[in-house]
Structure formats: structure tokens, C-alpha cells
C-alpha positions in Angstrom: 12.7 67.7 26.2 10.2 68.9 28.2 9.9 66.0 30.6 13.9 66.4 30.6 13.6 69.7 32.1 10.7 68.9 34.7 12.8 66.3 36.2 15.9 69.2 36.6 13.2 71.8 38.3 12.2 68.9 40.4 15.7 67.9 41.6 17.0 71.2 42.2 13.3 72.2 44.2 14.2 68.7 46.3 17.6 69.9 46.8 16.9 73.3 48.0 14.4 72.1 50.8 16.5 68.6 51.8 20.2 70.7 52.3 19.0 73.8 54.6 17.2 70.9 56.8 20.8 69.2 57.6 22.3 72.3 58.5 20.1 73.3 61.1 21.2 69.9 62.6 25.0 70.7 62.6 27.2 70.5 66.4 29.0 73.1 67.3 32.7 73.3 66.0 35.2 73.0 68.8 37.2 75.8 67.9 34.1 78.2 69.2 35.0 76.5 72.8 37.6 78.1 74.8 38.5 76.6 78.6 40.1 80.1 80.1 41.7 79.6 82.9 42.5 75.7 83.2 43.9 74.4 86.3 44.6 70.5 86.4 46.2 68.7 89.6 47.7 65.4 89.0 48.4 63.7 93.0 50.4 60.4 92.3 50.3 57.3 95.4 52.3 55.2 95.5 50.5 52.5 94.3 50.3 53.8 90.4 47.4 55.5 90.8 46.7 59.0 90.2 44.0 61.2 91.5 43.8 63.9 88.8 41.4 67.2 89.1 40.6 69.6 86.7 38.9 73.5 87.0 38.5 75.4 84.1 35.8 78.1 82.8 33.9 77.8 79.9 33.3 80.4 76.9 31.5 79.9 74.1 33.2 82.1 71.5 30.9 81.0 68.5 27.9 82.4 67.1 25.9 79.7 68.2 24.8 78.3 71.5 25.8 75.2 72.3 24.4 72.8 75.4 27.8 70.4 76.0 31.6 70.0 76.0 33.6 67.6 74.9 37.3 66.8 76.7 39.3 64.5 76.1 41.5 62.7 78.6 44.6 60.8 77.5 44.4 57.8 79.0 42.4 54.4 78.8 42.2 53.2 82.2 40.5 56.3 83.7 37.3 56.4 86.4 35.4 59.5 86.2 35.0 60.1 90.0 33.5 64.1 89.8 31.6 66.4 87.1 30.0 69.5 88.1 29.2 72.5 86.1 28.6 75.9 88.4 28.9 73.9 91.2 25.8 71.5 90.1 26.4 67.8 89.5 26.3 67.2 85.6 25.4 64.1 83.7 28.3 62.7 81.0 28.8 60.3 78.7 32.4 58.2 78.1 33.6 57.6 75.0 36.3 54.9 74.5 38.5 56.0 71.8 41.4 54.0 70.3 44.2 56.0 72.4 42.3 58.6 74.6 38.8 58.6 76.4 36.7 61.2 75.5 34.2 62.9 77.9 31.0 64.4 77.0 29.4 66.6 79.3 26.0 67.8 79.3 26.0 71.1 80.9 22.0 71.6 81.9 21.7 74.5 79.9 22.1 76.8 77.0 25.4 78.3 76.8 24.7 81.4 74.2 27.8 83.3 72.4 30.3 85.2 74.6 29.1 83.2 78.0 30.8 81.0 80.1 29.9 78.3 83.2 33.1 76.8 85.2 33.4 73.1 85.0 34.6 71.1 87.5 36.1 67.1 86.6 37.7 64.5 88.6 38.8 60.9 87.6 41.4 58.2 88.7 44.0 56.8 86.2 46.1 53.9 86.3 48.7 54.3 83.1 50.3 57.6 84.1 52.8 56.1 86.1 55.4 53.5 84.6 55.4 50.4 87.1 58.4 51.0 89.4 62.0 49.0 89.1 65.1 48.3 90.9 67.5 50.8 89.9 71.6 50.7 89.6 71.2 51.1 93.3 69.6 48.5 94.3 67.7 50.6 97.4 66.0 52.8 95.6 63.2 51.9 92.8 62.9 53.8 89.6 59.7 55.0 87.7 58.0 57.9 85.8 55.1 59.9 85.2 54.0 61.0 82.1 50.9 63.2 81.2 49.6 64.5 77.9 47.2 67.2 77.2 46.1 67.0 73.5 42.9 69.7 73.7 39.2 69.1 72.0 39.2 72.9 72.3 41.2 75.9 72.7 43.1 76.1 76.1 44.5 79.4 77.8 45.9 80.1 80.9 46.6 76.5 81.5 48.5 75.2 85.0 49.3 71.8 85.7 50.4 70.7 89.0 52.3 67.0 89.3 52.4 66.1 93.1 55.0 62.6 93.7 54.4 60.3 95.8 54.8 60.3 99.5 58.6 59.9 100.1 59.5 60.2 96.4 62.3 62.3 95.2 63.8 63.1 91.8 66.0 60.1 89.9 69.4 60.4 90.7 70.1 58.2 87.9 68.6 60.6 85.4 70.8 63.6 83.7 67.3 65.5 83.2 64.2 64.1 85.7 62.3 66.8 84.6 60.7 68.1 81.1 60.0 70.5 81.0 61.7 72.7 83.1 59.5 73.9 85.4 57.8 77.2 86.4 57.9 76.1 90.2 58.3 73.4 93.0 58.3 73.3 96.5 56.6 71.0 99.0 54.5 69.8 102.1 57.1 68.5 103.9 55.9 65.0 102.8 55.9 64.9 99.0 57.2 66.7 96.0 55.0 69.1 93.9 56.1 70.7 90.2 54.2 73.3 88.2 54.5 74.4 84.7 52.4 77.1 83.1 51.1 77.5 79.4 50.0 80.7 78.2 47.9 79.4 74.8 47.4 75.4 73.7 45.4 74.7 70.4 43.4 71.8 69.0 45.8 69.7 66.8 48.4 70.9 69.3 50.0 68.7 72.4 51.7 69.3 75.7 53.5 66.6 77.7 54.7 66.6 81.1 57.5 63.9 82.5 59.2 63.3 85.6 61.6 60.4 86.4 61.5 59.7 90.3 62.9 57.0 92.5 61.0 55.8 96.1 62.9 53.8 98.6 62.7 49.5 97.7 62.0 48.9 101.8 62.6 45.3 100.3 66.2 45.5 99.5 66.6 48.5 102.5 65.0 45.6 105.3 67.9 43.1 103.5 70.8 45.4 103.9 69.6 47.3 106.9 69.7 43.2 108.7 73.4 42.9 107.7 74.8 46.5 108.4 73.0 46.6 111.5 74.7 42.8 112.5 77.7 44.4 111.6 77.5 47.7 113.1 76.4 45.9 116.6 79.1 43.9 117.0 81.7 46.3 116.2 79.8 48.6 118.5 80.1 46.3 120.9 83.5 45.7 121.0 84.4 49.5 120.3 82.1 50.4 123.8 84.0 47.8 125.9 87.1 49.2 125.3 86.3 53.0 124.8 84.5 52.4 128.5 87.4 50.8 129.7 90.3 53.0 128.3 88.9 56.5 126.9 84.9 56.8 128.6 85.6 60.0 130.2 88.1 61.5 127.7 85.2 60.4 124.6 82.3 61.5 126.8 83.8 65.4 127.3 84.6 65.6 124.0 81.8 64.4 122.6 79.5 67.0 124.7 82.0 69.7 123.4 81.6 69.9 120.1 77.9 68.7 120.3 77.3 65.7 118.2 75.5 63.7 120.2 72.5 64.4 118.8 74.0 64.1 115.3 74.2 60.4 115.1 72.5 58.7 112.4 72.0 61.4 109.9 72.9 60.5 105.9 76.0 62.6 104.5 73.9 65.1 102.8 72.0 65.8 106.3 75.2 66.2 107.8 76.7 68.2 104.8 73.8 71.1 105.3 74.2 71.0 109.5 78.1 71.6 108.7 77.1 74.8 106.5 74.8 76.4 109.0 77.6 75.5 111.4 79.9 77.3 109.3 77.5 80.2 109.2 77.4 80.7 112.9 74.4 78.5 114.0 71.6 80.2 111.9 71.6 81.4 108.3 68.8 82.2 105.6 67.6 79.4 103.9 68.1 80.4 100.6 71.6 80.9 101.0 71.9 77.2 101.5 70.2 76.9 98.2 73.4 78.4 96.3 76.0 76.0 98.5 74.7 72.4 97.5 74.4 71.3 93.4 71.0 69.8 94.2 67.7 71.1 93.2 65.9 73.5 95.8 63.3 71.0 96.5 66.0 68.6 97.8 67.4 71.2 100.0 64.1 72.0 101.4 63.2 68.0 101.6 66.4 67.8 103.4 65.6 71.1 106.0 62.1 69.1 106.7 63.7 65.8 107.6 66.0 67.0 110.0 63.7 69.6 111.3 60.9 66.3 111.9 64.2 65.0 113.9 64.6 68.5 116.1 67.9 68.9 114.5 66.9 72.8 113.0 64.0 74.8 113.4 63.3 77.3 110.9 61.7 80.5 111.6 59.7 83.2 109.7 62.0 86.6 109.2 60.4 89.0 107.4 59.9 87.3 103.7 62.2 84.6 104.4 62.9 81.5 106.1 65.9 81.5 108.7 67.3 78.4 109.6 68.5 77.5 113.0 70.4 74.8 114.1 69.4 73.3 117.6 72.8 72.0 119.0 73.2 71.6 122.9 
């Protein structure tokens, strides 16, 4: 009996020095970790690759200190390209997981409760972008982006920018190109950019972010653009002989009348928005052209900066708006 009870004192004596030893030991949990504010810019090429950037600051919100952060980044064809924390290169470590890649950095110093650093990442991804197809018309090819933000840690104040390629618009073919809605778009006069904003994302939470876009297939456009322009030449030809011969002068006045010299060539939608600011006596705001067309905002403006790049309209600064001028002769 007595040896019995020995061999209890000495287990539990065992116990009680072995258990507070592994506790000391124990990580940080990642609910202690907040990333408030979060900025993430995704810039698409038109090759499938995407340039993605990422600023957020750092608070630890624990009771411990803790020396690294983990984020994960859904994708399993990224390149880390940047990692700085206040500014200063950081060291990191890249963890393949079985659907995401998680990135461990070391932040180069001791991050005690209720402080914060700002972390700066970059990395290049090839499997946000779908590989493009020929679409139902046969000019344009088809393809979309998808990004998904499943947090290590507590998000807040998070914005996520998707820029389109160069020359990409939204799919025609699609009822709803974009999910979700978004917060804002607008543009550089070269490529698309959309914006959402979340106030609050959790761990064990997810946010995705899709947008179905076409690009022109310069293939299909080279093909076509061969035969219409064989066709267009020799009717051209033809037509000029006789209008020369019969109706030169008569076609030439009235074409200087009513000024659409300069207006050859443009697409039907071009020529739709010239007729409105026609209609409106030469100049109007540019948002009133907004409510006239059932196309997004960002076409209209897309639209405004091609034929602008042509000379066709200027658009001027008027107080806090944009007036839109047309520049006929």
C-alpha cells in the first residue's frame, strides 16, 4: 500500500513540473491578431497574371507578445515578390498547404499587447484568372477573375481593388459580370478598376470577389477586319467614281454642313453618345449621359475616353463636375 501511494505522489509531482513547461511554449492564437485597415490591390495583364499588393496594420489584441504573422493567400501558384514591416525588409517563410499558401512572416521584433507595425506584401499569381475563350461572338474572348480572402486573423476595414486588363471590358454575354456589386469603379482611361469594401471579416469566415470580362480576340478581328475591309474598298470604290462623277459637289456641301466628316469610323455606341451631346446643344454634364444609356458608368466613361483619345470631345473641369464638349467643325 505504501509503495502504491509513493508511485501516485511521484506521478502527480512529475505532472505538475512537465505540464507548466509546455505551456510556456504555446504560439499565439490568431484571434489576438487583428490587420486594421487592410488594403489589397489586385492589377490583372493580360497575360493571366496578376500583380497583387497588400497594406495592412498590425495589432496585437492578446495578452501576450507575439514576434510573427501568419496570412494566408489563396492560391497555389503565387511568387512572393515584396515583405516589409515598418518599411524594413522582413524575412518569411512559405508554407504550401493543400489549397492555399500560407505566409509566415517574421516581423524583427516584439510586438507587445495593444501595439501595432504596418506590413507591407507583394506576390504574383497565375490561377486568378480563368484562361480566356472565344465567346458567342467570335471577336471578343471571354474570361474571369476570381479572388478569395479566407483570413488567418481578424480583418477590419478591408478594401479590395480589382484592376482589368488593358482594353478589357465587362462580359456582354453575362446577366451579372460582377459579384458583388460594387462600392465603386471608374478608370485610367486605359483599364477598368472595381472596389468593394468590408467593414469586419473573421477567421472561419470567407469573402469572394468575381468579375466576368471579355478582351478583343485580334485573331478573329485581323480575319474579319481582311474581308470587310476587301469589301468595303471595292464598294468604296465604285460608290467614289460615281458620287465624283454625278453628286461630288452636292455630297461634299452637305457633308461639311452637318459636320460628319470627322465622324467616320466610330462604333454605334460612339456614335449613339456624340448624337446625345448633339441633342443637348454641343456640351452637356457628363453625368447626365450616365442616366441616357443602359450601360454601366464605367462603359460610358470608357466610351468618353476613346473618342476624346480621337479629338472627337474634350471634357472639361466645371466646378465638381465633368462637362462634355463635343468638337465638331
Amino acid at each position: 500500500m505504501q509503495r502504491i501511494s509513493f508511485f501516485l505522489l511521484s506521478f502527480v509531482v512529475l505532472s505538475l513540473i512537465i505540464i507548466p513547461t509546455n505551456c510556456v511554449s504555446e504560439p499565439a492564437q490568431t484571434s489576438d491578431i487583428l490587420l486594421d485597415p487592410i488594403d489589397i490591390i489586385a492589377v490583372m495583364d493580360n497575360d493571366g497574371l496578376t500583380t497583387v499588393s497588400i497594406r495592412a496594420r498590425m495589432v496585437n489584441l492578446g495578452g501576450t507578445s507575439v514576434t510573427e504573422l501568419n496570412f494566408r493567400i489563396d492560391s497555389l501558384a503565387a511568387i512572393l515578390t515584396l515583405a516589409r514591416v515598418n518599411q524594413t525588409s522582413a524575412s518569411t517563410l512559405i508554407v504550401e498547404r493543400d489549397r492555399y499558401t500560407e505566409v509566415v512572416i517574421d516581423l524583427g521584433l516584439t510586438l507587445d499587447p495593444n501595439e501595432s507595425v504596418w506590413i507591407d506584401l507583394g506576390f504574383l499569381a497565375s490561377d486568378f484568372q480563368s484562361e480566356s475563350v472565344v465567346g458567342a461572338d467570335i471577336t471578343k474572348l471571354v474570361g474571369d477573375f476570381i479572388y478569395y480572402i479566407r483570413p488567418l486573423t481578424g480583418l477590419a476595414n478591408l478594401t479590395f481593388t480589382a484592376v482589368l486588363p488593358t482594353g478589357a471590358m465587362l462580359s456582354q454575354e453575362s446577366l451579372d459580370p460582377l459579384f458583388p456589386n460594387t462600392d465603386l469603379n471608374y478608370t485610367d482611361g486605359s483599364s477598368l478598376s472595381f472596389m468593394w469594401y468590408t467593414a469586419s471579416l473573421q477567421p472561419g469566415q470567407e469573402k469572394a470577389f468575381i468579375i466576368m470580362y471579355q478582351t478583343p480576340n485580334y485573331e478573329a478581328n485581323q480575319i474579319e477586319s481582311f474581308v470587310v475591309e476587301s469589301i468595303i474598298i471595292a464598294f468604296l470604290g465604285i460608290a467614289v467614281g460615281i458620287g465624283i462623277a454625278v453628286f461630288g459637289p452636292r455630297i461634299l456641301y452637305r457633308l461639311r454642313q452637318i459636320g460628319k466628316i470627322r465622324f467616320i469610323g466610330v462604333t454605334s455606341e460612339e456614335e449613339e453618345v456624340l448624337e446625345v451631346i448633339r441633342r443637348k446643344g454641343g456640351s452637356c454634364p457628363q453625368k447626365d449621359l450616365y442616366t441616357e444609356f443602359e450601360m454601366s458608368q464605367a462603359k460610358v466613361s470608357l466610351l468618353l475616353n476613346n473618342l476624346e483619345e480621337r479629338g472627337l470631345v474634350r471634357r472639361f473641369r466645371e466646378g465638381r463636375e465633368n462637362v462634355v464638349h463635343i468638337m465638331e467643325d
